[in-house]
FIMI-860323 format. One record per residue: residue number from 1; residue in three letters; x, y, z of N, C-alpha, C in turn. Coordinates in steps of 0.02 Angstrom, whole numbers. Example, Ala and Ser with C-alpha at 12.3 -4.5 7.8 and 13.67 -1.06 7.14 Angstrom:
FIMI-860323
gupa/vose/nX/nY/nZ/caX/caY/caZ/cX/cY/cZ
1/Ala/660/-284/390/615/-225/390/660/-165/390
2/Ser/642/-112/354/684/-53/357/645/2/394
END
This chain:
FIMI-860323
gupa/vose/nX/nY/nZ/caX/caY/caZ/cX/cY/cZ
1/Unk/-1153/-3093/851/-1207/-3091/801/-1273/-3110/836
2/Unk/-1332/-3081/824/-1378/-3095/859/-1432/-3153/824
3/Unk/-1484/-3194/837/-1498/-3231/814/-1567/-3201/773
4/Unk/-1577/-3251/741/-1627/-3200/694/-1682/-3214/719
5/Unk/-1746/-3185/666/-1817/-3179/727/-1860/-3257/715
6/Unk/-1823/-3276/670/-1861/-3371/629/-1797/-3384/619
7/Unk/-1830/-3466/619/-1792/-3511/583/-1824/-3561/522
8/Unk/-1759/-3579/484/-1823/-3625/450/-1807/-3706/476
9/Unk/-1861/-3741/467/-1866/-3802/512/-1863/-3853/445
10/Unk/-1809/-3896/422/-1807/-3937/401/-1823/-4018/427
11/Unk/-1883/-4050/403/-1863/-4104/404/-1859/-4165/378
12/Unk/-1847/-4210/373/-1835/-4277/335/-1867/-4356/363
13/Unk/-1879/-4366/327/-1931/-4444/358/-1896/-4490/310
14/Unk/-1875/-4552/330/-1844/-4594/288/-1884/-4657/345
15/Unk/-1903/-4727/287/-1934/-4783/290/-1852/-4835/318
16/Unk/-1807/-4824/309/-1748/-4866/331/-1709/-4826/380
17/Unk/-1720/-4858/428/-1676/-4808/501/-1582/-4800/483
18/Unk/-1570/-4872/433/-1497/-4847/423/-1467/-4815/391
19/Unk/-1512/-4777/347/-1516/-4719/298/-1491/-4661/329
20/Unk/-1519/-4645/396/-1528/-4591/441/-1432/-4528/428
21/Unk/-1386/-4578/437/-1333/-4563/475/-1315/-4530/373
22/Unk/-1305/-4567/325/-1305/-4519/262/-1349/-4451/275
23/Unk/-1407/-4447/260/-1453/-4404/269/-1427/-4312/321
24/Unk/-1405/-4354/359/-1376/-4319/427/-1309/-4268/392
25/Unk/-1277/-4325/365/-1212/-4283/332/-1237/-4242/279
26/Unk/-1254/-4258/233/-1299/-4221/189/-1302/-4137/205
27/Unk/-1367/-4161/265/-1373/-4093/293/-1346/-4047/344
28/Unk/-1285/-4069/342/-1231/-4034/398/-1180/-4018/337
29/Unk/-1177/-4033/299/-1152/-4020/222/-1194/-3962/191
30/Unk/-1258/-3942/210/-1312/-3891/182/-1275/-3814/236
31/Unk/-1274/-3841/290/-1258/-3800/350/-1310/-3808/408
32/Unk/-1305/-3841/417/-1354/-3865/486/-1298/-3881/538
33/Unk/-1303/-3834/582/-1256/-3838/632/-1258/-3899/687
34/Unk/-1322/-3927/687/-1341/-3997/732/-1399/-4028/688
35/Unk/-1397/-4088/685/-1442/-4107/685/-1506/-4163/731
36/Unk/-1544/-4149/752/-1589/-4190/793/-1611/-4273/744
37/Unk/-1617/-4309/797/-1645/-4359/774/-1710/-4386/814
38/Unk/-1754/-4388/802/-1826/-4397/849/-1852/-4466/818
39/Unk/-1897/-4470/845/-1934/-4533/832/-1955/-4561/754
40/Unk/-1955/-4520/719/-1982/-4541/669/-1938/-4481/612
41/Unk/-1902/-4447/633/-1880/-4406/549/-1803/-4372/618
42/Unk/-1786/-4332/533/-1709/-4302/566/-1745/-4242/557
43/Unk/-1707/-4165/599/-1749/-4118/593/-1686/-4078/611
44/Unk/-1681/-4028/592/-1628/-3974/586/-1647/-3900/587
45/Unk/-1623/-3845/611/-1632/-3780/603/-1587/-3746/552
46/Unk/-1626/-3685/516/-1543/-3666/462/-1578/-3567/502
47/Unk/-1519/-3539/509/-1537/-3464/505/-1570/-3449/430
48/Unk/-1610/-3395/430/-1635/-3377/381/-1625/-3362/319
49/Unk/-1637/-3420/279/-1606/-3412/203/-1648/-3353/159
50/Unk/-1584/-3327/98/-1622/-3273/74/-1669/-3309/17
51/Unk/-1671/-3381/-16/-1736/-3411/-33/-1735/-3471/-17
52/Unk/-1788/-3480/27/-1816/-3541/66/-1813/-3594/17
53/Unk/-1863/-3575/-49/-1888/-3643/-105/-1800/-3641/-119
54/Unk/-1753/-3619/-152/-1736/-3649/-177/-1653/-3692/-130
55/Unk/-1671/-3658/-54/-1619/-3712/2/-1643/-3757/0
56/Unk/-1742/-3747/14/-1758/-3817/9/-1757/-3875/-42
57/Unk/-1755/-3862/-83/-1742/-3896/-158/-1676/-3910/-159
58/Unk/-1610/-3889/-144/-1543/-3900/-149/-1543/-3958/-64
59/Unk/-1580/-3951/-49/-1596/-3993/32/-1612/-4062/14
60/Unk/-1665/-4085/-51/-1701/-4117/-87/-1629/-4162/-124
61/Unk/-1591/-4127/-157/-1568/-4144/-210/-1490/-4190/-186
62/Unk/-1460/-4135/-119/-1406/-4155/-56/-1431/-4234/-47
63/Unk/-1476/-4233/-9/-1523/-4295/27/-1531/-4353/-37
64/Unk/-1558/-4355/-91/-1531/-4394/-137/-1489/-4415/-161
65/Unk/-1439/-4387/-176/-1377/-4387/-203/-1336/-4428/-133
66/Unk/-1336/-4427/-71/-1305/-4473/-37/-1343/-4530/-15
67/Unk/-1389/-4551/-24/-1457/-4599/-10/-1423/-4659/-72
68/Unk/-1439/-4698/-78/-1453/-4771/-133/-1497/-4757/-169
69/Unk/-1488/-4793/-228/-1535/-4778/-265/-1623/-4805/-246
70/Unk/-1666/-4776/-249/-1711/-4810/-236/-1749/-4793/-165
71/Unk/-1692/-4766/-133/-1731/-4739/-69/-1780/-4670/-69
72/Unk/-1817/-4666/-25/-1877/-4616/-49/-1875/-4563/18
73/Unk/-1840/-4499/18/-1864/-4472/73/-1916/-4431/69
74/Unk/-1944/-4398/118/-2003/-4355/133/-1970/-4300/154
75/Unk/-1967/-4267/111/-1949/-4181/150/-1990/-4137/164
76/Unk/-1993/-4101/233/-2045/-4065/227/-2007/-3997/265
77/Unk/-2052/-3926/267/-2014/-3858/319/-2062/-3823/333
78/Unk/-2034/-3782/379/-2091/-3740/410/-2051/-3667/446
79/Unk/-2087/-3615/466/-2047/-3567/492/-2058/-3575/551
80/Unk/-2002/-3568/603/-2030/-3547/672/-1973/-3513/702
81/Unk/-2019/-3481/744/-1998/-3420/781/-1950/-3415/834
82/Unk/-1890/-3393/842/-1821/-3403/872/-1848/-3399/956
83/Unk/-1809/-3449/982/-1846/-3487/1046/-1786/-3505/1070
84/Unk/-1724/-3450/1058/-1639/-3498/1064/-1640/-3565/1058
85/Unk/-1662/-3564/1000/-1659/-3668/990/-1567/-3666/1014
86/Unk/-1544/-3638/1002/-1456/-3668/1005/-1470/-3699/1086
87/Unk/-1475/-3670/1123/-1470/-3690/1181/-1495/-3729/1210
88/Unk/-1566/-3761/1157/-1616/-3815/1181/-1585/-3856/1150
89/Unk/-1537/-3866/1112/-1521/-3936/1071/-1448/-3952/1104
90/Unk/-1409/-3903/1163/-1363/-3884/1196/-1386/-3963/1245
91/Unk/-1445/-3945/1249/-1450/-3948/1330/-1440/-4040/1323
92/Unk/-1461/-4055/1252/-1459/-4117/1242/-1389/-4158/1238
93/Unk/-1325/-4133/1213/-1275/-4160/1197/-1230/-4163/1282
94/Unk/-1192/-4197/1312/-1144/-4214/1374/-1079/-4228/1338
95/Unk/-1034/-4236/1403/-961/-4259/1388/-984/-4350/1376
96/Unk/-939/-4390/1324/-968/-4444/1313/-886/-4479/1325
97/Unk/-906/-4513/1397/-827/-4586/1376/-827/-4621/1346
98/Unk/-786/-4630/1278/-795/-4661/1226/-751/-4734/1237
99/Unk/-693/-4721/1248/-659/-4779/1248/-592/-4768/1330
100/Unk/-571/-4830/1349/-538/-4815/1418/-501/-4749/1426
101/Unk/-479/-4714/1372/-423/-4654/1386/-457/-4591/1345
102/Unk/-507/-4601/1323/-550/-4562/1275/-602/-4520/1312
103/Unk/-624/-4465/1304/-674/-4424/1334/-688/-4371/1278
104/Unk/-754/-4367/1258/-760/-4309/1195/-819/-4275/1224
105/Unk/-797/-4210/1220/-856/-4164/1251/-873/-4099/1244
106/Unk/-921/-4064/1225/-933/-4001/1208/-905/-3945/1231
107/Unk/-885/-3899/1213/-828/-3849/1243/-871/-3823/1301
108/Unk/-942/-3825/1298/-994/-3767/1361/-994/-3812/1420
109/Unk/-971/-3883/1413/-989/-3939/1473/-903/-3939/1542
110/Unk/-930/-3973/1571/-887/-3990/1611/-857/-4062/1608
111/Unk/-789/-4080/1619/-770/-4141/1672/-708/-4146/1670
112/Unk/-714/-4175/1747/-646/-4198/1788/-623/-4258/1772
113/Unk/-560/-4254/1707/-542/-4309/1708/-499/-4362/1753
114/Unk/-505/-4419/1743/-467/-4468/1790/-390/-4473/1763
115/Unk/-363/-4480/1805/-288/-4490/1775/-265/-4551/1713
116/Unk/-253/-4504/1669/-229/-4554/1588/-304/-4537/1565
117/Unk/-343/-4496/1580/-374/-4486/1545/-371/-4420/1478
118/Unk/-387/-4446/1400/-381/-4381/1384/-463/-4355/1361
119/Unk/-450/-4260/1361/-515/-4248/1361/-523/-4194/1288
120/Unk/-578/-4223/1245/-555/-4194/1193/-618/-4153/1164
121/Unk/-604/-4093/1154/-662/-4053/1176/-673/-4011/1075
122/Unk/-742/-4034/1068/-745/-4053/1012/-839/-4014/995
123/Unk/-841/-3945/955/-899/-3942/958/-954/-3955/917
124/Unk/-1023/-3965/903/-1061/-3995/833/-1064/-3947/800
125/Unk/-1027/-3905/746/-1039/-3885/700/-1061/-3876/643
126/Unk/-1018/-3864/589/-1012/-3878/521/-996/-3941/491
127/Unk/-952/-3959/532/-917/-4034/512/-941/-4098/553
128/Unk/-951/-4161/503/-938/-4214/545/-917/-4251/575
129/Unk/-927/-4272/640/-869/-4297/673/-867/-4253/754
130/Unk/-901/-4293/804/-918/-4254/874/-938/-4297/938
131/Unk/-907/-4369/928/-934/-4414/972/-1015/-4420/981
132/Unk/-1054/-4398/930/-1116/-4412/939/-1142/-4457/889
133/Unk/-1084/-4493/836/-1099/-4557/804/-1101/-4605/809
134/Unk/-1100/-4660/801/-1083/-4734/832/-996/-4737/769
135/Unk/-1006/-4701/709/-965/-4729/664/-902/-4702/700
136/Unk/-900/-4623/725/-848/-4591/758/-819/-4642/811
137/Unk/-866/-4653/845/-861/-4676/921/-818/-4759/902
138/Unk/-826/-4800/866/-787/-4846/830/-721/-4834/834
139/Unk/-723/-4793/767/-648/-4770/755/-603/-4758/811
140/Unk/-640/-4709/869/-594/-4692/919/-580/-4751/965
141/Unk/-622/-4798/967/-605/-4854/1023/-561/-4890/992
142/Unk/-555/-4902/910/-492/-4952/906/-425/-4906/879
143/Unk/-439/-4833/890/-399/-4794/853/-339/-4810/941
144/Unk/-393/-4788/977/-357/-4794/1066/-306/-4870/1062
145/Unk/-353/-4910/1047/-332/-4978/1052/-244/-5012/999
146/Unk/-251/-4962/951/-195/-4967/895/-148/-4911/877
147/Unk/-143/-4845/913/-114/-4818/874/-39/-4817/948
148/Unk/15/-4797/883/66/-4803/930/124/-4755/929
149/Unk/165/-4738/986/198/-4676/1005/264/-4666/922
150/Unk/247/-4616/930/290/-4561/835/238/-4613/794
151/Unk/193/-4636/788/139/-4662/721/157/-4565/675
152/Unk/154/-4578/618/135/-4547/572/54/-4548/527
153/Unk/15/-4516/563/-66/-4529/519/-98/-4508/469
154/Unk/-117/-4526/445/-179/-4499/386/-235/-4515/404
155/Unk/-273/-4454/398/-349/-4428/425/-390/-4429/378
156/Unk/-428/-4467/303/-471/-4468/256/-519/-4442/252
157/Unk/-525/-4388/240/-614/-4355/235/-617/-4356/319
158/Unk/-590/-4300/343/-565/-4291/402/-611/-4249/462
159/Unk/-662/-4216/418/-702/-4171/443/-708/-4129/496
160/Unk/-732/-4154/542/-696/-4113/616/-635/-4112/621
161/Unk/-593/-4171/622/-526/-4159/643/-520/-4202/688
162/Unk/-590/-4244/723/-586/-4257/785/-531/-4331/784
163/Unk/-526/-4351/729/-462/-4421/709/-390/-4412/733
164/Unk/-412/-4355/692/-329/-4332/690/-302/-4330/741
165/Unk/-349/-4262/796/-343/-4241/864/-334/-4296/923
166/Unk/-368/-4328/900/-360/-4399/956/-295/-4429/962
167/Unk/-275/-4429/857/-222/-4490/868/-160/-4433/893
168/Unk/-144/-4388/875/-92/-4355/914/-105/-4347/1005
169/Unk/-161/-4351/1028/-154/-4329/1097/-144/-4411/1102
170/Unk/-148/-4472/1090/-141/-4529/1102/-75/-4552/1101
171/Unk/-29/-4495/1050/32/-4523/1047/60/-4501/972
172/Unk/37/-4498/937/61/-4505/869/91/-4410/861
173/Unk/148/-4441/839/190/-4380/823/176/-4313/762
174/Unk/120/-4320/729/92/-4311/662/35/-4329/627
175/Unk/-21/-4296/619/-76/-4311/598/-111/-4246/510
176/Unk/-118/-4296/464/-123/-4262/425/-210/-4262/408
177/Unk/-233/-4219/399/-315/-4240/390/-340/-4190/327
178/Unk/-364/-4252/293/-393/-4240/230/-456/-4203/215
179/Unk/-485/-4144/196/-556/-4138/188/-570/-4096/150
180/Unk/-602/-4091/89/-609/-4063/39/-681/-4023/67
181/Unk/-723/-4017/113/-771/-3974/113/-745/-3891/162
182/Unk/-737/-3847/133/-687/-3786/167/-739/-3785/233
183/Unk/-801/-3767/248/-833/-3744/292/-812/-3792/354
184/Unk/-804/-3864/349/-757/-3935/397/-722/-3899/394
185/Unk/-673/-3859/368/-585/-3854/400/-573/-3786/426
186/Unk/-641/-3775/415/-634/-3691/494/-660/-3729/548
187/Unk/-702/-3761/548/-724/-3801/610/-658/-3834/610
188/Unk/-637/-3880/582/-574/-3913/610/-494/-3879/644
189/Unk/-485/-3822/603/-453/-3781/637/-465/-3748/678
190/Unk/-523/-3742/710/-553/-3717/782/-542/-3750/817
191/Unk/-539/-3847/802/-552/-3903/853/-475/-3901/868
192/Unk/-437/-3914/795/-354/-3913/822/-314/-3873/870
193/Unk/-354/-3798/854/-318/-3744/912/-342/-3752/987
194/Unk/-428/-3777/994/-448/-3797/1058/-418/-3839/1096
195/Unk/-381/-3918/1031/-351/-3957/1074/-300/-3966/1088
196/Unk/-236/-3918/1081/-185/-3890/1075/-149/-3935/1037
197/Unk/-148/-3952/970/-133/-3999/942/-104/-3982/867
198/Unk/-86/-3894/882/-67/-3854/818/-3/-3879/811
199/Unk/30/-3874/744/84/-3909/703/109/-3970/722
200/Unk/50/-4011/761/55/-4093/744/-6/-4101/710
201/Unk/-41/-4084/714/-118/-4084/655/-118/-4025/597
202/Unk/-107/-4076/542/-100/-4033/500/-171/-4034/435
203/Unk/-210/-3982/417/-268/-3977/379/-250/-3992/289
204/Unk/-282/-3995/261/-263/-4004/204/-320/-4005/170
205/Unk/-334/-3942/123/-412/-3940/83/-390/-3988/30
206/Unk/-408/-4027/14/-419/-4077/-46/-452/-4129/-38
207/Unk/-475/-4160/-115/-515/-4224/-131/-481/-4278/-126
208/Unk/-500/-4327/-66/-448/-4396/-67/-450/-4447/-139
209/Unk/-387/-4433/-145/-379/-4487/-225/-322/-4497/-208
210/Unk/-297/-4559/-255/-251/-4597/-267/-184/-4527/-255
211/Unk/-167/-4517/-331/-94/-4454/-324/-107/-4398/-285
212/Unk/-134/-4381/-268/-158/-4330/-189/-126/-4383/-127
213/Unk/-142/-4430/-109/-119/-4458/-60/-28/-4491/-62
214/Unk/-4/-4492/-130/48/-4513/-149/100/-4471/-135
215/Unk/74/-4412/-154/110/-4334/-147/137/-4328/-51
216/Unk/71/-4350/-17/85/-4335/73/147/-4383/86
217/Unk/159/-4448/48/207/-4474/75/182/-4540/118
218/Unk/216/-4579/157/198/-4641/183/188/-4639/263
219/Unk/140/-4665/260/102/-4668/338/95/-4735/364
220/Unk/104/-4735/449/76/-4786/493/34/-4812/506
221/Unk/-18/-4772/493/-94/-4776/506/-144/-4717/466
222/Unk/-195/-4752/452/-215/-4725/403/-306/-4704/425
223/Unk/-342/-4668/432/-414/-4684/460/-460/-4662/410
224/Unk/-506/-4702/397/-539/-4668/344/-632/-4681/372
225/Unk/-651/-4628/396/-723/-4633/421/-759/-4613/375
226/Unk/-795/-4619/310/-822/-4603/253/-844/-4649/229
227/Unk/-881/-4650/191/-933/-4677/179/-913/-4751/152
228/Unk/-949/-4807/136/-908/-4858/109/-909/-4854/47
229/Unk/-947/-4846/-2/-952/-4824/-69/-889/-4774/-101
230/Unk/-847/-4758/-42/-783/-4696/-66/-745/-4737/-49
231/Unk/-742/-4788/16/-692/-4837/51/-645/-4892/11
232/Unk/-709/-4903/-26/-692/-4957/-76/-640/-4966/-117
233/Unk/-648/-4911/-167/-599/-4887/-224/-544/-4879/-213
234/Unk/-524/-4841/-120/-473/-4814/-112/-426/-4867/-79
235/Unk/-456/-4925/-64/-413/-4977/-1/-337/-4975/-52
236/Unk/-344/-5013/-127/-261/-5001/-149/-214/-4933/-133
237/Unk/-255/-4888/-135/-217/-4817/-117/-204/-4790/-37
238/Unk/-236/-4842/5/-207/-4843/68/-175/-4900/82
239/Unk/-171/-4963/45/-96/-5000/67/-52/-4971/29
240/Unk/-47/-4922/-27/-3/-4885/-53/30/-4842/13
241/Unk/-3/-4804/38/20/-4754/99/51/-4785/146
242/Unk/19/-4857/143/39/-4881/219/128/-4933/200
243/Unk/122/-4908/130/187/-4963/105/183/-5004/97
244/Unk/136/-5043/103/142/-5101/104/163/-5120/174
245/Unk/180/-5104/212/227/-5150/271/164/-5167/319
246/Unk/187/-5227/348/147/-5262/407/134/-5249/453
247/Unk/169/-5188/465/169/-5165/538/100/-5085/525
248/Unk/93/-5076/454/37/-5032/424/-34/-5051/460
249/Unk/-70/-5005/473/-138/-5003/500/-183/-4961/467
250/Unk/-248/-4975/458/-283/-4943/424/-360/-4955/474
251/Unk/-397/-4911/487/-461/-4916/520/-511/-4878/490
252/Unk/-559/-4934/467/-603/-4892/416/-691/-4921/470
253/Unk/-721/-4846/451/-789/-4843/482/-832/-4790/435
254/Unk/-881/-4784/464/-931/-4778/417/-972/-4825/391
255/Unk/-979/-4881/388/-1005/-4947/363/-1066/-4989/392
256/Unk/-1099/-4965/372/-1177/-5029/390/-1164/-5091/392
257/Unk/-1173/-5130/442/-1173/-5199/449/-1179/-5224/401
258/Unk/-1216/-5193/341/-1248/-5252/289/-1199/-5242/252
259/Unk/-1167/-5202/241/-1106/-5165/179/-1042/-5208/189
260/Unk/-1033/-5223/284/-951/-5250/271/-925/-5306/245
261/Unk/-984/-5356/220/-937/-5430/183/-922/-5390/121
262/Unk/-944/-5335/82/-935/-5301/35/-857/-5267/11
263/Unk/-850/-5231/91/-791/-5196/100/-733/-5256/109
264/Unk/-751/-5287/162/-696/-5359/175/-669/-5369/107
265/Unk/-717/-5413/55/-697/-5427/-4/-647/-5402/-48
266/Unk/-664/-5317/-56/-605/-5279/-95/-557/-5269/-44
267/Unk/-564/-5273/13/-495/-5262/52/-434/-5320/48
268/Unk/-471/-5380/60/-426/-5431/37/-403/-5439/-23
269/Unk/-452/-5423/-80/-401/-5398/-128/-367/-5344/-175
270/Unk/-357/-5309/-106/-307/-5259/-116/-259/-5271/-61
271/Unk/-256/-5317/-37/-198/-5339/1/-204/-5336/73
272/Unk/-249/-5338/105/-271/-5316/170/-306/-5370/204
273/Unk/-289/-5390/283/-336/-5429/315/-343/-5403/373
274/Unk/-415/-5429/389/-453/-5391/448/-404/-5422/521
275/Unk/-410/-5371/569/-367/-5398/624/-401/-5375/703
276/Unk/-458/-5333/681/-487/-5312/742/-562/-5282/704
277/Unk/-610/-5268/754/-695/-5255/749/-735/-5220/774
278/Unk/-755/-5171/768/-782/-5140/829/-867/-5141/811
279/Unk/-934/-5158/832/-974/-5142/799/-1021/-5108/860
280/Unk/-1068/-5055/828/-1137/-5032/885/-1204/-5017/830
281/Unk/-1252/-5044/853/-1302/-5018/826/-1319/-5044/756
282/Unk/-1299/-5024/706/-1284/-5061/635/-1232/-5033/613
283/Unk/-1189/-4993/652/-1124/-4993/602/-1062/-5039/635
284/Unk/-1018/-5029/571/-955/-5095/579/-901/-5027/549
285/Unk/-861/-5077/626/-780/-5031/586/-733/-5090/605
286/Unk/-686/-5059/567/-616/-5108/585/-559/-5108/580
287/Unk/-541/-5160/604/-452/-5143/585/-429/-5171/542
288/Unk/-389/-5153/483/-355/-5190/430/-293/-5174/412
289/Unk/-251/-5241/406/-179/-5243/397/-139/-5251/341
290/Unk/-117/-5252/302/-79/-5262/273/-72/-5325/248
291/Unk/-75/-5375/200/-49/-5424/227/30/-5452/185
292/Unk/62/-5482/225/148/-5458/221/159/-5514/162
END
């Protein structure tokens, strides 16, 4: 397909930098295949919509609807003229070592991994989830750190796939990943076939709830990178999955520093205590157990 002769130039200005990473999903949820983050706003390319006002207005409405109440963004667009942005925003992303056995890296890049290293080749699409988060990059360092050989997983709002994909090349015999947005689970089934990780990663279009997750059956480990506002509700319905048993793991990210005495709270009572931490930047992830 050839690229078209414009693009339209979305961008977004938000007064709270920890806003940024909602905002981001939002618009990779619109179809923004990358999004940039610069000094002062997030900024995105879309191929040429057949009406500008009213992407941009559904752009407006995306961006609110995952924001807090009260937050104020600035949207603004413009046309400009095809300059292979793909390849200028290419030039920006590398292979990233995430955690000791971990390597995530764009399918166009190179590297030689070290022995026990795995390399998991993962591109920015449609979906979120590409080692270019801090919330991803969490998950995978204590996902490395906890998951263990035949684990059975659940992947929560699973998006890329890149959870899933990890925890089977790490060891786990079975990875189920949740994601109700279809345009994520062609990207994710692109990522699964790239990482040869077909019929141990298994896709599943649906909305994570309680009897949806009851139906998959009982799991070892459970990952849920989504937002904390979805995290919350669901902690009883993942010590449900996890059985109850002690030897159950659950690693939840997505979470602003300021959010996790929030999350802690309902986790403990829904039966869960924290047992590990990972934090960068302002987000917090962690590990939570069961408690027996």
């Amino acid at each position: 397909m050839s690229a078209p002769d414009r693009w339209l130039v979305l961008s977004v200005r938000l007064d709270d930098p920890d806003l940024r990473a909602l905002a981001s999903e939002a618009l990779v949820g619109l179809g923004a295949g990358a999004v940039q983050e610069t000094a002062d706003a997030l900024v995105t390319y879309l191929a040429l919509p057949a009406d500008p006002d009213a992407l941009v207005e559904d752009a407006r409405g995306a961006i609110a609807d995952a924001l807090p109440a009260g937050a104020a963004p600035e949207l603004s667009w413009r046309w400009q003229d095809d300059e292979d942005w793909a390849r200028t925003w290419k030039q920006g992303l590398a292979p990233r070592v995430v955690s000791p056995r971990l390597v995530v890296k764009p399918t166009w890049t190179e590297w030689h991994a070290a022995p026990g290293q795995i390399v998991l080749d993962v591109d920015p699409q449609m979906a979120f989830g590409t080692g270019e988060h801090a919330t991803t990059r969490g998950c995978l360092r204590l996902l490395d750190r906890v998951v263990r050989e035949g684990d059975r997983v659940l992947d929560v709002g699973s998006g890329s796939a890149i959870l899933a994909i990890a925890a089977v090349r790490l060891g786990a015999a079975e990875a189920v990943a949740v994601e109700y947005d279809p345009d994520a689970n062609i990207n994710a089934l692109e990522n699964v076939e790239q990482n040869g990780t077909a019929g141990r990663v298994r896709i599943v279009e649906a909305l994570a709830e309680p009897g949806m997750m009851a139906e998959l059956g009982r799991f070892d480990l459970v990952l849920a990178n989504i937002l904390s506002g979805v995290i919350r509700p669901l902690l009883p319905a993942f010590r449900d999955a996890l059985g109850g048993s002690p030897a159950g793991r659950l690693i939840v990210s997505g979470i602003l520093l300021s959010e996790h005495a929030d999350v802690l709270r309902d986790a403990e009572a829904a039966g869960f205590r924290m047992q590990m931490t990972d934090e960068e930047d302002e987000w917090w992830s962690a590990l939570l157990v069961p408690v027996a």
